[in-house]
N, C-alpha and C positions, 0 to 999 in steps of 0.2 A: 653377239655376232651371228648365233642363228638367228634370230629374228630379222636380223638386218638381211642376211642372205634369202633368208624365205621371203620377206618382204619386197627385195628386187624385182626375183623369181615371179611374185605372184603378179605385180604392179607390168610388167615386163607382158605375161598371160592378156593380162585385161587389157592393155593399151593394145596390146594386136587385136584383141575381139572390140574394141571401139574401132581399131583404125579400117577394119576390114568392112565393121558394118556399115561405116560412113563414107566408106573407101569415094573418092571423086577423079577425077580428070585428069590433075595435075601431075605430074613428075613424081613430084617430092612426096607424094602419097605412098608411092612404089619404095624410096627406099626408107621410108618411116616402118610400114611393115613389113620390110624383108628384115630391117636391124631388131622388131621385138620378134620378130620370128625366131630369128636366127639365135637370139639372146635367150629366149623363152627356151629351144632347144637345147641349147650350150649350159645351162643352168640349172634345166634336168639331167643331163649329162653328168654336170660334176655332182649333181646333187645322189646321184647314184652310185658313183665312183667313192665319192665319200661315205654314205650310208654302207656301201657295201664291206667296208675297211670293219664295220663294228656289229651291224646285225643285218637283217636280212630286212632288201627295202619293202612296207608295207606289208612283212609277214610272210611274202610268198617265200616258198623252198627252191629261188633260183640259186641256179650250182654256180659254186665260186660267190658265195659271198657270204656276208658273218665271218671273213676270213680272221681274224685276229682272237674271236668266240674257240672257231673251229682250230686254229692249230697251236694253244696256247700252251701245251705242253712244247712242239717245237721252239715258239718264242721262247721259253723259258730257258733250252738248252743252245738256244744261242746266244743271248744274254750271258749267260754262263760261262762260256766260250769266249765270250768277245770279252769277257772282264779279267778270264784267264791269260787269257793270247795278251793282253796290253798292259795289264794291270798287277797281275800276282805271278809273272813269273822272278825268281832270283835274277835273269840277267838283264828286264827292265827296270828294278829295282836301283839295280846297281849302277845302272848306268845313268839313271836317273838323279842319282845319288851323287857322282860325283863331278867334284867342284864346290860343290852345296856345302858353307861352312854352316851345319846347324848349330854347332855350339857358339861361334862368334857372334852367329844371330842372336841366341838367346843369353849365353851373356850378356850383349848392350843393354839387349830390353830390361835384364835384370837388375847392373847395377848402375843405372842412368834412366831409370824410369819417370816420367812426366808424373804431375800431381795426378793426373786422372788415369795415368795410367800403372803409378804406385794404388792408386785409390781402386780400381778394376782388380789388382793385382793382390790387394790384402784379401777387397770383401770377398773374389773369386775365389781364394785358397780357402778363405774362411768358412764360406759357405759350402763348399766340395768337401769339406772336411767334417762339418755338421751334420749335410745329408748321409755322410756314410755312417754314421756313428746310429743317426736317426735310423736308416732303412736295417739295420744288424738289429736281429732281434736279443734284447738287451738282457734277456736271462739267459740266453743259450751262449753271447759272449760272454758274460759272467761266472758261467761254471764251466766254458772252455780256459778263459782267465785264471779262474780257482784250482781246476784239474790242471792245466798246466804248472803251478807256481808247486800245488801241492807234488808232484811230479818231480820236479827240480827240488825239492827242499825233503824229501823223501830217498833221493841218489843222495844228495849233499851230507856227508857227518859232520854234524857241528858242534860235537863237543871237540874236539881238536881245535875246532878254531876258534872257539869261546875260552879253550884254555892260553891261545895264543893270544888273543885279545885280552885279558885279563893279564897276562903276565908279562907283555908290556904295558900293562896299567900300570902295574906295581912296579918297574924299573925305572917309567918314568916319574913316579911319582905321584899319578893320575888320583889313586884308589883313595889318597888323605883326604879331597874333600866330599867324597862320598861317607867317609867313615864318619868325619864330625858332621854331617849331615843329616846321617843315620842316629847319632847320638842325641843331634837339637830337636831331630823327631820324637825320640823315648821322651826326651825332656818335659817338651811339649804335654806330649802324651800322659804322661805322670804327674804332671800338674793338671790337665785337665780332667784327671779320674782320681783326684787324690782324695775325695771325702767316699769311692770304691773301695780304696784300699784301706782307709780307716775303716771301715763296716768290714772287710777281710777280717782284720785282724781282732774284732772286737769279738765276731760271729766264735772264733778260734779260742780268745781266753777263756778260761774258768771263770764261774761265777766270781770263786774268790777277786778274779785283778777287777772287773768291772764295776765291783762292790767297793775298791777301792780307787777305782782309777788310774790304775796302772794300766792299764790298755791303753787306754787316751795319749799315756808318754809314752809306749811302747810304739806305739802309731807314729808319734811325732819324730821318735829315734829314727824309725825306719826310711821316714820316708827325707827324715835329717841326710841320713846315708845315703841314700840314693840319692840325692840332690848333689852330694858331696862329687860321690864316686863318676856321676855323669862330668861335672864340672871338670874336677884331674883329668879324665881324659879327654877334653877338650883342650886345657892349656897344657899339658904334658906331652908329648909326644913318642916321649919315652915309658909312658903309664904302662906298665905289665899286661893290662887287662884289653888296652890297646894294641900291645907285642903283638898278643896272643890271638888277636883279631886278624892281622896282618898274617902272623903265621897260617893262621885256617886257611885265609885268602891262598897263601902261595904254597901251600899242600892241594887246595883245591886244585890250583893251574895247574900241578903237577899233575894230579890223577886225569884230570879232564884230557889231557896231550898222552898220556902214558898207562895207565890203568885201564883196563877191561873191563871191567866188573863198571866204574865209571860210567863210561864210555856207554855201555850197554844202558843203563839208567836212564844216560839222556837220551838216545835214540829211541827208547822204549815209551819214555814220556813225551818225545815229538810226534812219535806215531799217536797214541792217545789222543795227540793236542789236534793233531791234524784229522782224526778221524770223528771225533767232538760236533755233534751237528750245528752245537752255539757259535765252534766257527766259522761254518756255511754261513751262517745267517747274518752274522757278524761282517764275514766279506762280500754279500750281499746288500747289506745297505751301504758299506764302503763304497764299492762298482757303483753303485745308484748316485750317489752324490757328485764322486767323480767324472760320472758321463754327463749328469744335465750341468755341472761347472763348465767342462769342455764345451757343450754346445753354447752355453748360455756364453762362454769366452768369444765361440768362433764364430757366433751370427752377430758378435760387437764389432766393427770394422775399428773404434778407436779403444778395444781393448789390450790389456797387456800381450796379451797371444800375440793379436794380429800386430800390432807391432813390434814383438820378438821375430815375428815370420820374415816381415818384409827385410828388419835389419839385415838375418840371418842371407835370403835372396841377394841381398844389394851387395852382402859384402862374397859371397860365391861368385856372380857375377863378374864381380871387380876380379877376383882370383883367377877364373876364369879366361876372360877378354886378357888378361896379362900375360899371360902365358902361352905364347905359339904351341907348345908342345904338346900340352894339356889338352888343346884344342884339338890338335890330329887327331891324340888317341879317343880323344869322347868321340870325334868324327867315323874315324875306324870301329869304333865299340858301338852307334848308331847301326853303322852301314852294315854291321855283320849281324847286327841284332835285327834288322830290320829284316835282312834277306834271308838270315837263319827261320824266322818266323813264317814270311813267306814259302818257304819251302817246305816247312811244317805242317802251315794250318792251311795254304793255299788253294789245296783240293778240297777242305771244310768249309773254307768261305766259299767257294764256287758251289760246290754241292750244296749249302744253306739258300743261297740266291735261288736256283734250280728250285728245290725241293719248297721255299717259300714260295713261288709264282704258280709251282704245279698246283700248290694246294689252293691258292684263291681261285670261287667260280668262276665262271665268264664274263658272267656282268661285273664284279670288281674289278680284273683285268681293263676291259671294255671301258668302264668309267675310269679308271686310272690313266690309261692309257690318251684315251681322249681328251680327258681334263688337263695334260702335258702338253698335249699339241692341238685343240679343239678351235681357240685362236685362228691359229695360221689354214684348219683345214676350210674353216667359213669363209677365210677371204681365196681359197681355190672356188670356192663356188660365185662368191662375187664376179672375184678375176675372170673366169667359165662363161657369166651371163655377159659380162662387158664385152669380153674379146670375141663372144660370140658373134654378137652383133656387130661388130667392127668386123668379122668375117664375111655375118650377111650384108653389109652395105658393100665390100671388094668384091663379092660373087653378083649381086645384083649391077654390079656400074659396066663389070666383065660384058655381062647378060646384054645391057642397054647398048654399049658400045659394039656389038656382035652382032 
């Protein structure tokens, strides 16, 4: 559009100095160069009224112009002002505000969303939810993560409640199949180490049994008995050795809920546990797995997440839109949230605008400013050479007719 303006301007110049040099007899010579006259004038006219709005035309130090260079601190505080005065105070807010059901609105969109606009609505959360995870730096929420949890489980005593957990194990019945559990493990275990315990037991006899071989039955006794004694107390449930297992159990729940000394033991080995740098590391590569799952969920639009999200949305929504009531008060809780804010941060946000525009030089100003309205100021100078010249043809017909 400056080209085009310059281009008029110039084309405008040169047709007066042809029309003047060839100037002849006729009429119509007279108002052909009064209109590029006129036009050529009216075009440096605007053409200076605009230049002077951003910098000084051709360099010279004429006063009053580069105005927008020159008083960019002012612009900035009225900007500021005009964004106050309309924008950030509580009682435009508010008044703006009402009528505006914005929860009605955003329920429908919620739970009656179009395919593309459920599909906007998954990849959008999914992805807002991604880059935040991405832009946190992932070791410092990690042992903000750790330092919190350890925090919370450091107040927490838990042997009381590991003894309360345990002792409705045992009332409900819970602890039996841990116990024969525990037994099909030894079991296991005894059978898979059983030519161990034959060399135990062999290392142990005297020369005398090994010369005769009585270790070898000694061996086989033993491990005859244990085979036995695991067995009874799987189908027994009454087996002594079983009782006696169960008793431990519900002496332990007792001391864990009631004893000191206890009590003290485990708090003292949680601290340990928790001061143990293996479990930094531990819950370091936890955090690590867990965060690239989460991203790697929320950049899926057709993964499980993002289809837990949107169900979750659709069916808010529905709750939402259902409910007049609900509505108000989210409308009330909007409006006060909104205006409470504004009244807060209102002179922060103005002073940030202010304080942002003081800071850019001139020329950023200058091309910002220009590049917003640069468009409309080329067609004033068009407009400038046209009406000019439609001025010099009425001043010239004036002139003839006089």
């Amino acid at each position: 559009m400056r080209l085009i303006a310059t281009g008029l301007l110039v084309t405008m110049a040169l047709a007066f100095v042809l029309l003047r040099r060839f100037e002849g007899p006729h009429p119509g010579w007279g108002f052909a160069i009064a209109f590029t006259e006129a036009a050529m004038v009216g075009g440096l006219a605007d053409w200076f009224a605009v230049t002077a709005l951003f910098r000084r035309p051709l360099g010279l130090p004429i006063p009053h112009t580069a105005i927008i260079p020159e008083n960019k601190d002012r612009i900035a505080d009225t900007m500021a002002a005009f964004l106050r005065d309309n924008f950030l105070t509580p009682q435009v807010v508010a008044r703006r505000l009402i009528g505006f059901n914005l929860a009605g609105s955003l329920a429908g969109f919620l739970a009656e969303p179009n395919r593309e606009g459920e599909a906007r609505l998954r990849e959008g959360a999914g992805s807002l939810f991604a880059d935040v995870l991405e832009s946190l730096d992932p070791e410092r929420i990690g042992n903000q993560v750790r330092a919190g949890l350890a925090q919370q489980l450091e107040k927490l005593e838990i042997a009381p409640l590991l003894g309360q957990m345990l002792s409705a194990a045992i009332a409900d019945r819970r602890h039996l199949p841990l116990i024969e559990g525990a037994v099909r493990w030894a079991g296991n275990a005894l059978e898979a180490n059983e030519e161990l315990v034959r060399t135990m037991i062999r290392e142990r006899a005297n020369a005398l049994l090994r010369w005769t071989g009585i270790d070898e039955r000694i061996a086989n006794s033993v491990l005859d008995g244990l085979y036995k004694l695991l067995a009874e107390m799987i189908v027994m449930p009454d087996h002594p050795l079983r009782l006696k297992v169960e008793t431990m159990l519900e002496e332990l729940a007792w001391n864990l809920v009631h004893d000191p000394e206890t009590r003290e033991r485990i708090e003292k080995a949680k601290r340990e546990m928790l001061a143990n740098p293996a479990i930094g590391q531990w819950w370091d590569g936890v955090w690590q797995r867990i965060r690239l799952a989460l991203i790697e969920a929320a950049r899926n639009p057709d993964a499980e997440l993002g289809g837990r999200f949107t169900a979750m949305m659709m069916e808010l929504g529905a709750a939402v839109r259902g409910d007049a009531r609900l509505q108000v008060q989210i409308n009330r809780f909007a409006r006060r949230t909104l205006v409470g804010a504004v009244s807060r941060y209102g002179d922060e946000i103005v002073r940030l605008v202010s304080e942002t525009v003081k800071r850019w030089d001139a020329r950023t100003v200058t091309d910002r400013i220009e590049g917003a309205v640069g468009r409309d100021l080329q067609f004033i100078r068009i407009n400038g050479t046209l009406v000019g010249g439609l001025v010099g043809l009425a001043i010239h017909a004036v002139e003839r007719l006089l």
